[in-house]
DSSP file (Angstrom, degrees, kcal/mol; ACC not computed):
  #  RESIDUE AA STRUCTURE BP1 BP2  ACC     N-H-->O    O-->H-N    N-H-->O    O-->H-N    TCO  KAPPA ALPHA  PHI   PSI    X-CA   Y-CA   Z-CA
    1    1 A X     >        0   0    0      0, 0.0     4,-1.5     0, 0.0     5,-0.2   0.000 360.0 360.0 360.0 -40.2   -1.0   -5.3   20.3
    2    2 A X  H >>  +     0   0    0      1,-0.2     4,-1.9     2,-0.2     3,-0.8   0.965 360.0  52.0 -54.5 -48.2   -2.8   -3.5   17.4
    3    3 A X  H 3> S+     0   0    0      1,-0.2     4,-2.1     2,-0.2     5,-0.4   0.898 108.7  49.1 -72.8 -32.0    0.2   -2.4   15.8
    4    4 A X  H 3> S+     0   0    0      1,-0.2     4,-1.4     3,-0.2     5,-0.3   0.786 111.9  45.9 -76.1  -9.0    1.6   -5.5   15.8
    5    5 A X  H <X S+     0   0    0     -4,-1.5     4,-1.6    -3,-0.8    -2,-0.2   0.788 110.9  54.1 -91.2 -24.8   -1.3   -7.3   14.3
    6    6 A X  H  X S+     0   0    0     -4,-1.9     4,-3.3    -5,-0.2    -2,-0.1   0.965 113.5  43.7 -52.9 -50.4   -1.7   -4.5   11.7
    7    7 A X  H  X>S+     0   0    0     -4,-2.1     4,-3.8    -5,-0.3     5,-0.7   0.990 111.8  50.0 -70.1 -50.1    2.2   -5.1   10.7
    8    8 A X  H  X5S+     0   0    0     -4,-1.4     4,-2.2    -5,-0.4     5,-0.3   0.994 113.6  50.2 -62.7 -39.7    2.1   -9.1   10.7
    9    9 A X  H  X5S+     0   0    0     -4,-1.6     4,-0.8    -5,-0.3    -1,-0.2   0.980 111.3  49.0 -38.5 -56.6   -1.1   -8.6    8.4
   10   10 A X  H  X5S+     0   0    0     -4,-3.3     4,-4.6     1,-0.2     3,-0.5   0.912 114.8  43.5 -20.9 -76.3    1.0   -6.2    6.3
   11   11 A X  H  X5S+     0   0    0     -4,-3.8     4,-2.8     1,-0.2    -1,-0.2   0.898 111.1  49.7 -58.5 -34.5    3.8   -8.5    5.9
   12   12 A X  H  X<S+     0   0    0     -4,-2.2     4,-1.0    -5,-0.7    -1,-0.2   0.812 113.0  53.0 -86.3  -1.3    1.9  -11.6    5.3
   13   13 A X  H >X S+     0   0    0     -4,-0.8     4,-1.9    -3,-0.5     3,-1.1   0.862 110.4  45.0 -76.3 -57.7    0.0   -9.6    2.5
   14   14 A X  H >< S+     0   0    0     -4,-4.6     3,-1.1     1,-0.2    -2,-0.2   0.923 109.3  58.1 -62.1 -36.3    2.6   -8.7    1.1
   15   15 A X  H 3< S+     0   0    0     -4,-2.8    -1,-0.2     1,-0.2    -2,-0.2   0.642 116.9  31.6  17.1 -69.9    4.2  -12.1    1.3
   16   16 A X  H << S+     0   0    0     -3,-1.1    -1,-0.2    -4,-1.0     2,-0.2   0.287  93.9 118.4-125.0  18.3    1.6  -13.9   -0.5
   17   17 A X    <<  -     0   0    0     -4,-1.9     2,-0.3    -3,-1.1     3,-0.1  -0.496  56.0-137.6 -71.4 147.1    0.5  -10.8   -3.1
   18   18 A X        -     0   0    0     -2,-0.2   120,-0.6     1,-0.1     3,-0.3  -0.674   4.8-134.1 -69.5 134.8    1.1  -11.5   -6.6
   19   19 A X  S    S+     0   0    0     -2,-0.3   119,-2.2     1,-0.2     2,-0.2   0.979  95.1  16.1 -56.8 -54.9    2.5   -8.9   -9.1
   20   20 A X        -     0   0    0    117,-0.2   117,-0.2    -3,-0.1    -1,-0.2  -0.474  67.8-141.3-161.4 106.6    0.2   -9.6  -11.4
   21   21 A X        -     0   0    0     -3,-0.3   115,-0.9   115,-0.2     2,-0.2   0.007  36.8-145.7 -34.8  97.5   -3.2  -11.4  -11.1
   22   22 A X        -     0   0    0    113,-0.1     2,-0.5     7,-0.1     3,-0.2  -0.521  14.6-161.8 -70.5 132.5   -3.1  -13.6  -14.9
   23   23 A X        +     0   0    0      5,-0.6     4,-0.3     1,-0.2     5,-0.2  -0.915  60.3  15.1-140.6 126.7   -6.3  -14.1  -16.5
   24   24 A X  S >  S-     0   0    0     -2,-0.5     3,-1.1     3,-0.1    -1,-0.2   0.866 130.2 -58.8  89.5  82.9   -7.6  -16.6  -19.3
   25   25 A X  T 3  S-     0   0    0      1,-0.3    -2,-0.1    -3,-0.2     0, 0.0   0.747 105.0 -45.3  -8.5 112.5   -4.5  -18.7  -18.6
   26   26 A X  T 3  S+     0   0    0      1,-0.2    -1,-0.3     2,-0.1    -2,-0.1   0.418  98.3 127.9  17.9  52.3   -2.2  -16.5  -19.3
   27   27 A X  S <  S+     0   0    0     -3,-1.1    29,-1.0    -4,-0.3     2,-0.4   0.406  74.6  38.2-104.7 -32.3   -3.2  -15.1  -22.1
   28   28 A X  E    S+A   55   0A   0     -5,-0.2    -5,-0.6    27,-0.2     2,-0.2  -0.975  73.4 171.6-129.4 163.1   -3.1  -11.6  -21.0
   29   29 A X  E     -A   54   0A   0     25,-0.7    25,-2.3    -2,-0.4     3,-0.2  -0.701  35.4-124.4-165.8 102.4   -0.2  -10.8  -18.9
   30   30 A X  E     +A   53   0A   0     -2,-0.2    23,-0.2    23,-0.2     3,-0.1  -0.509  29.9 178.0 -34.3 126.6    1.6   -7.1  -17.2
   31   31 A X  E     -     0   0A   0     21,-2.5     2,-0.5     1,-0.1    -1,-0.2   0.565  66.0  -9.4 -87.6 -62.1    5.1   -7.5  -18.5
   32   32 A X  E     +A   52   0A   0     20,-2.7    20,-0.9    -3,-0.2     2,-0.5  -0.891  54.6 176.9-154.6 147.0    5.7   -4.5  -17.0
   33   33 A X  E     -A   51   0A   0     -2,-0.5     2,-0.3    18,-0.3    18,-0.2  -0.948  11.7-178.2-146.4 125.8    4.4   -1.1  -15.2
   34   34 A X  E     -A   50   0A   0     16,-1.9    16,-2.1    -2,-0.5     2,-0.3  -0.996   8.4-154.9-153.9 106.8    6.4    1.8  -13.7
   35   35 A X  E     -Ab  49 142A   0    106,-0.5   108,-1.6    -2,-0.3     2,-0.4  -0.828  10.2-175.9 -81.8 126.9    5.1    5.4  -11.6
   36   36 A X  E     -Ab  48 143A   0     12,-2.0    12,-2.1    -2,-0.3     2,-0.4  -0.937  22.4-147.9-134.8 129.4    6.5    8.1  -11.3
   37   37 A X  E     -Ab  47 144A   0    106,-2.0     2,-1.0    -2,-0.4   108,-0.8  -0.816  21.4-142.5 -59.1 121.4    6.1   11.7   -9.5
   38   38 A X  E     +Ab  46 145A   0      8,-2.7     8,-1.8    -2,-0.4   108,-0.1  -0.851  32.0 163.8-110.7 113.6    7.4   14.7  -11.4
   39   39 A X        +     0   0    0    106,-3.3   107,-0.2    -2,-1.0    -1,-0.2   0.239  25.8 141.3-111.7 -10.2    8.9   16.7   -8.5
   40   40 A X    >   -     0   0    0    105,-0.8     3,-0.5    -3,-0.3   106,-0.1   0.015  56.7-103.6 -62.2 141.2   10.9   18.8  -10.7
   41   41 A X  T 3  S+     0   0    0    105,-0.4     3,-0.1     1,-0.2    -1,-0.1  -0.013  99.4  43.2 -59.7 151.5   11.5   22.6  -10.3
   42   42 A X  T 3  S+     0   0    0      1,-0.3     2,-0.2    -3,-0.1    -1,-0.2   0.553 106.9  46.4  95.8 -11.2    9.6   24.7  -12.5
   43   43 A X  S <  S-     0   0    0     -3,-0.5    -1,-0.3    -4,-0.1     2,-0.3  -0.871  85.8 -83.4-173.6 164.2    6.3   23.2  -12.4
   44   44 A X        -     0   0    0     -2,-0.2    63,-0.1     1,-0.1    -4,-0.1  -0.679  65.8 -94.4 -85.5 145.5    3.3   21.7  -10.5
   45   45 A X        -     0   0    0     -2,-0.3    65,-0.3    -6,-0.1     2,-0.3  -0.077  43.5-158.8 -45.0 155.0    4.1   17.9   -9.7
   46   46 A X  E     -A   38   0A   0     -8,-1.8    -8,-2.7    63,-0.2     2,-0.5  -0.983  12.0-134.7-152.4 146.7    2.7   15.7  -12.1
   47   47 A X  E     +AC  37 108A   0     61,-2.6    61,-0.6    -2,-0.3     2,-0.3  -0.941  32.5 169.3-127.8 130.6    1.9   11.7  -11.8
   48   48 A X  E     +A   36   0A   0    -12,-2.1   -12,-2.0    -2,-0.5     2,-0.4  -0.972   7.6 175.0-142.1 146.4    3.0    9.5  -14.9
   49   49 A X  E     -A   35   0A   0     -2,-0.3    55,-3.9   -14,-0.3   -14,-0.2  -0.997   6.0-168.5-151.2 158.6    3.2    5.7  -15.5
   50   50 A X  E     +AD  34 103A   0    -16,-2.1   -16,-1.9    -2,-0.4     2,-0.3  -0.854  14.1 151.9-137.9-180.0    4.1    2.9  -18.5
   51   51 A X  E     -AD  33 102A   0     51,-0.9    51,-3.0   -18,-0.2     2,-0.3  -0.920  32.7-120.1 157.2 168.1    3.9   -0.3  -19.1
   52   52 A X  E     -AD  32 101A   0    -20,-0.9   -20,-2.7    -2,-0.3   -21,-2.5  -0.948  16.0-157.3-177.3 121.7    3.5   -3.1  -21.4
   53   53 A X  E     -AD  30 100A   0     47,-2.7    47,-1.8    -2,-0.3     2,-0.5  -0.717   9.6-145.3-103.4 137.1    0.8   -5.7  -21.7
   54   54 A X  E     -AD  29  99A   0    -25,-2.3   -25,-0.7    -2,-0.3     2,-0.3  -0.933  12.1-167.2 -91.6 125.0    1.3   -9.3  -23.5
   55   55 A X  E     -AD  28  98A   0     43,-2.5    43,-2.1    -2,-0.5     2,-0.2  -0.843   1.9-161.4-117.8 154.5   -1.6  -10.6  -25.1
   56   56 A X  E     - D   0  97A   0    -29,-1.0    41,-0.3    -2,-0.3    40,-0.1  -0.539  69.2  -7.8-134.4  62.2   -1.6  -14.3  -26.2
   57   57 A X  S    S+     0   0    0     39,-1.4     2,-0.2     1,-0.5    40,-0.1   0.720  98.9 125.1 111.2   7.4   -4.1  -15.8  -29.1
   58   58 A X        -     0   0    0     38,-0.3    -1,-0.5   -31,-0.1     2,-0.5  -0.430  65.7-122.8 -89.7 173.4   -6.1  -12.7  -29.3
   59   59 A X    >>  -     0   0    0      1,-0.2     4,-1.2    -2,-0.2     3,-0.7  -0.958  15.8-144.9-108.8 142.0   -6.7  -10.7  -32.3
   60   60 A X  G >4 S+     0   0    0     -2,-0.5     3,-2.5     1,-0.2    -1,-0.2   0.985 101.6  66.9 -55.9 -49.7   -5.4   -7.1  -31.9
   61   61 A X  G 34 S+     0   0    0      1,-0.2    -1,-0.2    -3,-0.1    -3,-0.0   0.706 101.9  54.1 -23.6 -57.1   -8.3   -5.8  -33.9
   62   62 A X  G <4 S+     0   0    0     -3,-0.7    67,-0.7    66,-0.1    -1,-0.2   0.710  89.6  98.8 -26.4 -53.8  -10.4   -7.2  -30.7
   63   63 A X  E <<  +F  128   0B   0     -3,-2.5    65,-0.2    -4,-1.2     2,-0.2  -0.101  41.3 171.0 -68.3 162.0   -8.6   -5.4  -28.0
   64   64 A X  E     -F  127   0B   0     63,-1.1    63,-2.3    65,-0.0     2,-0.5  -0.823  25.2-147.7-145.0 110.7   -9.4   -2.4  -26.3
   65   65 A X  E     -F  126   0B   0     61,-0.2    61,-0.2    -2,-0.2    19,-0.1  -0.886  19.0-179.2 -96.6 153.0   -7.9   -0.6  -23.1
   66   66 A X  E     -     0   0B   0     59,-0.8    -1,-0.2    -2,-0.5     2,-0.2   0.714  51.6 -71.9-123.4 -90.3  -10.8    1.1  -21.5
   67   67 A X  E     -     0   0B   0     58,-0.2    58,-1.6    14,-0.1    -1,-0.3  -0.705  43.1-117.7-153.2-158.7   -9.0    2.6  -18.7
   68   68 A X  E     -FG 124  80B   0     12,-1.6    12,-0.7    56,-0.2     2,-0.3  -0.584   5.9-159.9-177.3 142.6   -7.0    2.1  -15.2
   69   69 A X  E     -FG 123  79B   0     54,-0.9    54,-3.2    10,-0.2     2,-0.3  -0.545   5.2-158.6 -67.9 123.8   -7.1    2.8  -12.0
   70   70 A X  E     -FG 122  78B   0      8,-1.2     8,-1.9    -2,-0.3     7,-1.9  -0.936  18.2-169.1-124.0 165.5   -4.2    2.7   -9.3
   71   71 A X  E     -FG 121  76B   0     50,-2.6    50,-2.0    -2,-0.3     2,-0.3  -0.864  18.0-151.7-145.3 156.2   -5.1    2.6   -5.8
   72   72 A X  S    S-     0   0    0      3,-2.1    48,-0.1    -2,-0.3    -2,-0.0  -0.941  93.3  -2.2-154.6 119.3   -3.3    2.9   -2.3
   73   73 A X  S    S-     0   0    0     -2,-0.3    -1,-0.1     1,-0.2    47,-0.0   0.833 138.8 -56.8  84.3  51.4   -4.7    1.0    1.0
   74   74 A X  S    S+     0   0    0      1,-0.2     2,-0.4    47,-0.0    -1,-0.2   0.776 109.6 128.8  47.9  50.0   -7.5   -0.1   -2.0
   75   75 A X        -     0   0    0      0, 0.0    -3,-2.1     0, 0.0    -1,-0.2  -0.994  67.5-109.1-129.5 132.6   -8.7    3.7   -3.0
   76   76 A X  E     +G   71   0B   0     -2,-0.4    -5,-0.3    -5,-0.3     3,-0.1  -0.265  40.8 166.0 -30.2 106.2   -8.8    5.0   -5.9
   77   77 A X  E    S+     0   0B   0     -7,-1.9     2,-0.3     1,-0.3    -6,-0.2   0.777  72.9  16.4 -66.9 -59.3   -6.0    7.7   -6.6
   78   78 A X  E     -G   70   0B   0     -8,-1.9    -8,-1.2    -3,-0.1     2,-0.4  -0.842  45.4-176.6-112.1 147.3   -6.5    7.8  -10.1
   79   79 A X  E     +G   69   0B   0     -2,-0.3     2,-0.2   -10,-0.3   -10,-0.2  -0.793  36.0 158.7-115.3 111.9   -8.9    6.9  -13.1
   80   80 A X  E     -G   68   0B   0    -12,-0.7   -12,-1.6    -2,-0.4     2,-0.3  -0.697  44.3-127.9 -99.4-164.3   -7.2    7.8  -16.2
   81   81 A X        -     0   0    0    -14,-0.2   -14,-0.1    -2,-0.2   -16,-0.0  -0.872  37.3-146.5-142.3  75.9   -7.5    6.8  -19.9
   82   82 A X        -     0   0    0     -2,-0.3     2,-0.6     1,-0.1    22,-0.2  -0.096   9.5-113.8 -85.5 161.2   -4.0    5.7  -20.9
   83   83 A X        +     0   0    0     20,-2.3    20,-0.3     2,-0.0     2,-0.3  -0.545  44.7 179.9 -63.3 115.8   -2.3    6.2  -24.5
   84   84 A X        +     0   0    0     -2,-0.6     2,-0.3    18,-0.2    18,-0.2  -0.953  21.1 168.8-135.4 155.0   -1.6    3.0  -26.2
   85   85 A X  E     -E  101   0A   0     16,-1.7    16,-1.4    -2,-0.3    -2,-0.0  -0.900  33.6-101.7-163.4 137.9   -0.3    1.3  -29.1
   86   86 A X  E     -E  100   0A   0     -2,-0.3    14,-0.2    14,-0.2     2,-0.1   0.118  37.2-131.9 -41.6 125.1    0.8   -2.2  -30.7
   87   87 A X        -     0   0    0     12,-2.9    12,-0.3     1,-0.1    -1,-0.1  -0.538   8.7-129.2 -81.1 162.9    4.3   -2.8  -30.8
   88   88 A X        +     0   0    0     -2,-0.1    -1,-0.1     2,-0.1    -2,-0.1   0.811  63.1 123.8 -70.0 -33.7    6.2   -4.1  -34.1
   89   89 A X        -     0   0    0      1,-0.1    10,-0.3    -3,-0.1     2,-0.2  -0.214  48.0-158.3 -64.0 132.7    7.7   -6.6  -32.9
   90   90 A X        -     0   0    0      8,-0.1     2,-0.5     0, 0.0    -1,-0.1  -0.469   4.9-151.0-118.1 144.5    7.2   -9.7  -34.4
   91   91 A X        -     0   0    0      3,-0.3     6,-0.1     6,-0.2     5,-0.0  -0.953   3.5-162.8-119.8 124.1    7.9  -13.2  -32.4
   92   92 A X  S    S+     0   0    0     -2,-0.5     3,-0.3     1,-0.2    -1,-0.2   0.982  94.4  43.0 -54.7 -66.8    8.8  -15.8  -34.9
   93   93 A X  S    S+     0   0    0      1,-0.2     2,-0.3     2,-0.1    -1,-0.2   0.650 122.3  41.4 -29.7 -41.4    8.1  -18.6  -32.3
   94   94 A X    >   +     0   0    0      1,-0.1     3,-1.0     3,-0.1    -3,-0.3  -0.854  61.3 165.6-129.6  66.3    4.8  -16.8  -31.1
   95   95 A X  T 3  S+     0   0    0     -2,-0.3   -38,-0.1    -3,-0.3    -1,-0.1   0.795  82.0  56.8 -69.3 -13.2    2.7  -15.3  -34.4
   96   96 A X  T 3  S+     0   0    0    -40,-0.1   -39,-1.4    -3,-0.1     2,-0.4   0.304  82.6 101.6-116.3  47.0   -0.1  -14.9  -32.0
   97   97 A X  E <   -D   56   0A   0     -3,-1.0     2,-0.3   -41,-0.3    -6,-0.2  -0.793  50.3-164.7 -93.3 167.6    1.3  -12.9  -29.5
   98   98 A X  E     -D   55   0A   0    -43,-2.1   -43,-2.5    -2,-0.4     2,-1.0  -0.970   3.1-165.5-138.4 118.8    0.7   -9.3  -29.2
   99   99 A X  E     +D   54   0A   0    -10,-0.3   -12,-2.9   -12,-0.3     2,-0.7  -0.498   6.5 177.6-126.2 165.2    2.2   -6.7  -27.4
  100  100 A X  E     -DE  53  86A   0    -47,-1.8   -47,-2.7    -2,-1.0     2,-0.3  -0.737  16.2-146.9-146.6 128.7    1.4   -3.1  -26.4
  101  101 A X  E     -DE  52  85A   0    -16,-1.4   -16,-1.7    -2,-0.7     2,-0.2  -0.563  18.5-178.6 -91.7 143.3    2.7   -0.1  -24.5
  102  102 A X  E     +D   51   0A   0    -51,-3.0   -51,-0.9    -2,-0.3     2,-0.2  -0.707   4.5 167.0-122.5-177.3    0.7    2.0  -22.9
  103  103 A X  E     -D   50   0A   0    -20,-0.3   -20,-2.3   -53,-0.2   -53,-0.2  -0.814  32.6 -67.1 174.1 151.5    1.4    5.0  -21.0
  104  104 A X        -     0   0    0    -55,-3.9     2,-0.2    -2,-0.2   -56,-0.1   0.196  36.4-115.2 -42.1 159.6    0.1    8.1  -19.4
  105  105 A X        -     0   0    0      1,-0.2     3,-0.2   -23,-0.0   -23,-0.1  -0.463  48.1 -98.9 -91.3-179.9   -1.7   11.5  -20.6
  106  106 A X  S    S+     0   0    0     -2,-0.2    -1,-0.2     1,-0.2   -60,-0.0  -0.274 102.4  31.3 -84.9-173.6    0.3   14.4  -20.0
  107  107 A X        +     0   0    0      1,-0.2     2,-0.4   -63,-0.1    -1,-0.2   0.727  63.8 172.4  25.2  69.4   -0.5   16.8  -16.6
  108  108 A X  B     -C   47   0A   0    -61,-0.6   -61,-2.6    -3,-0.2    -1,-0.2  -0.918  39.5-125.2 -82.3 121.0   -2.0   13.7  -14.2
  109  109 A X        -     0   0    0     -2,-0.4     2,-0.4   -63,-0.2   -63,-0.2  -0.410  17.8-128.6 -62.9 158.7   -2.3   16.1  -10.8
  110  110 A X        -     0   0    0    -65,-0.3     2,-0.3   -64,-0.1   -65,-0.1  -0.897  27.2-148.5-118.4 147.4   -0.5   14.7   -8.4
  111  111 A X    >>  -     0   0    0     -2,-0.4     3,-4.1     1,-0.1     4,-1.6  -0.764  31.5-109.4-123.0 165.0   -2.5   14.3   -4.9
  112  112 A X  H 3> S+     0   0    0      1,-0.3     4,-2.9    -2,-0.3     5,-0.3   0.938 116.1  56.2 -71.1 -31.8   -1.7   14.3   -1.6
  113  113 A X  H 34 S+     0   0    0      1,-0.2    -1,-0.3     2,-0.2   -36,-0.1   0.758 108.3  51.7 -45.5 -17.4   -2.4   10.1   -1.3
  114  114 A X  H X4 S+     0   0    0     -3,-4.1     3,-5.3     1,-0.1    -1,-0.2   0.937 104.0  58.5 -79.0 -48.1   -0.1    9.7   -4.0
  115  115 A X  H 3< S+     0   0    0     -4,-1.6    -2,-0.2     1,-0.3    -3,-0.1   0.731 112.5  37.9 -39.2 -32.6    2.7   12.0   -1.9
  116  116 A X  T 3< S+     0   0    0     -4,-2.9     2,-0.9     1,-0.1    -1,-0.3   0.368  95.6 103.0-112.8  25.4    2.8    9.7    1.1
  117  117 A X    <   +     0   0    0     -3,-5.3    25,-0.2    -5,-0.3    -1,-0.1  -0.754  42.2 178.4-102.8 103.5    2.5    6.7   -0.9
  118  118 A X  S    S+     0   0    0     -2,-0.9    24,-2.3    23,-0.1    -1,-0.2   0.963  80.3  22.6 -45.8 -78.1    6.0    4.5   -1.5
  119  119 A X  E    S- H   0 141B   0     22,-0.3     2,-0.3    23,-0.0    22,-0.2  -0.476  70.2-166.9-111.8 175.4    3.9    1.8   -3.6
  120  120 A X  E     - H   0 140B   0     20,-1.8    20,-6.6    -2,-0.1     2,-0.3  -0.816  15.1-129.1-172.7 150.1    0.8    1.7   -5.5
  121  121 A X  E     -F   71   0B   0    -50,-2.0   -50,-2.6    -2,-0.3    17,-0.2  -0.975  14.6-158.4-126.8 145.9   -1.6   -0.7   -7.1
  122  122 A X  E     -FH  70 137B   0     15,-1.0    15,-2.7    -2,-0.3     2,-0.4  -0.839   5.8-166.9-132.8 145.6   -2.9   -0.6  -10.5
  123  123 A X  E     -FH  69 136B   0    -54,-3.2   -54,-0.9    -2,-0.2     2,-0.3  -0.985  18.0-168.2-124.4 126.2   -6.6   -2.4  -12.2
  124  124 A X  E     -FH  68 135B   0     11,-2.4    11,-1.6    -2,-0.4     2,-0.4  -0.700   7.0-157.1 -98.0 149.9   -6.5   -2.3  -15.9
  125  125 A X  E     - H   0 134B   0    -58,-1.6   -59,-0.8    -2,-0.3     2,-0.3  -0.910   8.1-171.5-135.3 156.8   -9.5   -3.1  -17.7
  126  126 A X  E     -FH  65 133B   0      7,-1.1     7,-2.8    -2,-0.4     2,-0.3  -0.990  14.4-146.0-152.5 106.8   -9.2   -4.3  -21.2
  127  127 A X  E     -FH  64 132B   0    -63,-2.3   -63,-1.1     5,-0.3     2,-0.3  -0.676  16.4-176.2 -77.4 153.4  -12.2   -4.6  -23.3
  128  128 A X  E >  S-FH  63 131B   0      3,-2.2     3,-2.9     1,-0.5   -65,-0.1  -0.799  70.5 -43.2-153.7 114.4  -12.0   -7.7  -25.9
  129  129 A X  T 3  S-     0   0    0    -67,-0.7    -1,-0.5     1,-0.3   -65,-0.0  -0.160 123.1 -33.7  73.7-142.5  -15.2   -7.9  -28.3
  130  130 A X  T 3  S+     0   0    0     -3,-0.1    -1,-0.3     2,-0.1     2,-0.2   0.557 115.9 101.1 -75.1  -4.7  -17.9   -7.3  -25.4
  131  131 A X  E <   -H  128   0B   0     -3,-2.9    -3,-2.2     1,-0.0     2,-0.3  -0.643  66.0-140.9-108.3 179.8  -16.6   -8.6  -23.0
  132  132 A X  E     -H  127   0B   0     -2,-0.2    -5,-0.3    -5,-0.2     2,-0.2  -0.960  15.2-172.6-122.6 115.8  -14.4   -6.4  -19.8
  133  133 A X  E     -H  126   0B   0     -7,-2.8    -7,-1.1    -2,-0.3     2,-0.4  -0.663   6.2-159.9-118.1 157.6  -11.3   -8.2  -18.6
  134  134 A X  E     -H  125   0B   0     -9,-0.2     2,-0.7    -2,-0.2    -9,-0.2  -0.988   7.2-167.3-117.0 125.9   -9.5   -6.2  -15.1
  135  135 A X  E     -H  124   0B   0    -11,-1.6   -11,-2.4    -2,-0.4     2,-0.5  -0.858   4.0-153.8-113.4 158.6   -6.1   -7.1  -14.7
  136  136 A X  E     -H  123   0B   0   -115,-0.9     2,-0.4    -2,-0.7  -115,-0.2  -0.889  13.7-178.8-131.8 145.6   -4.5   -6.2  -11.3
  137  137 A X  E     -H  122   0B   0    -15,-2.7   -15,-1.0    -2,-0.5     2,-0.3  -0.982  14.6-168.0-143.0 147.6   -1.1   -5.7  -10.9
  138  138 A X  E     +     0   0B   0   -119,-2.2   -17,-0.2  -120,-0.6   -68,-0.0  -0.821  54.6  40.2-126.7 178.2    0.0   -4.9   -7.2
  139  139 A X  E     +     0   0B   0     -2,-0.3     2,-0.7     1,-0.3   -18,-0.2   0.893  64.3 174.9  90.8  49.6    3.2   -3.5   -5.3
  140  140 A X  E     -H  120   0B   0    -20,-6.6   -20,-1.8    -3,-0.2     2,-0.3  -0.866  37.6-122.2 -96.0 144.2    4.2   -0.8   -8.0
  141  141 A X  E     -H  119   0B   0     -2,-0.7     2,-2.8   -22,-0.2  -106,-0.5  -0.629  19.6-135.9 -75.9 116.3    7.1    1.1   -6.6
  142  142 A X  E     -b   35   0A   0    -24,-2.3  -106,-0.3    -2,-0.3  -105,-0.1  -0.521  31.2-152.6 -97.6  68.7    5.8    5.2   -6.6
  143  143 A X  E     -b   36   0A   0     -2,-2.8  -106,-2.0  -108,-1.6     2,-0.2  -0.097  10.5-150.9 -37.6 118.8    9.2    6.9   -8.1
  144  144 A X  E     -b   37   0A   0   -108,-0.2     2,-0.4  -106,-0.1  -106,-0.1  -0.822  12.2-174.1 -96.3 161.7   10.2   10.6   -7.3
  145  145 A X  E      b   38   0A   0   -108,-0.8  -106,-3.3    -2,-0.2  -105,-0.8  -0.980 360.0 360.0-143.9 124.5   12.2   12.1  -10.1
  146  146 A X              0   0    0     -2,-0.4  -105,-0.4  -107,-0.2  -108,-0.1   0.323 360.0 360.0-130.8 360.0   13.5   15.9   -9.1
């Protein structure tokens, strides 16, 4: 009876999760975020992600990513500090959007919580002026690449 109440929890979490929790109407927004394991021969495994944030009505100057976390059954796997930078692209329609890719630092160890994890959740924090924004993005698919 436990195991089935565990699994209908499961499902109906996953159900009714969101991809990605929008904050200051939609004004800042995951477009898109991707994980990886590097299982390939020759090396120690390695844990990598990207991803690309929309910002809406900010000024870039303003922004900050501060750091982000991913998480599996809601623990911390990771803290890192990811690499980022504005894209060129210009929206004709949109002059105040903004967008930016981010992406991992090289040699993330990879741990055994990552190893038995299929999907992953990520909390971004984004500084703007003083204040500390988290965006949460859930259900990222945990890639092996060999």
């Amino acid at each position: 009876m436990k195991y089935f109440l565990s699994l209908l929890f499961l499902f109906l979490f996953y159900c009714t999760s969101t991809k990605s929790i929008v904050v200051k109407d939609d004004s800042i927004v995951i477009k898109k975020l991707e994980s990886w394991i590097n299982l390939m021969p020759g090396g120690k495994p390695t844990f990598h992600y990207s991803g690309e944030i929309e910002i809406r009505n900010i000024d870039a100057e303003k922004i900050e990513i501060d750091h982000i976390e991913f998480l599996t059954d809601q623990k911390i796997i990771n803290k890192s500090f990811p690499i980022y930078e504005f894209s060129n692209e210009v929206f004709a329609n949109y002059p105040k959007v903004i967008l930016i890719n981010f992406y991992s630092p090289q040699n993330i160890k990879v741990t055994e919580e990552m190893l038995k994890s299929e999907f992953i959740d990520a909390r971004l924090k984004i500084k703007i002026d003083d204040e500390s924004i988290e965006i949460i993005h859930t259900d990222i698919y945990l890639l092996r690449t060999y």
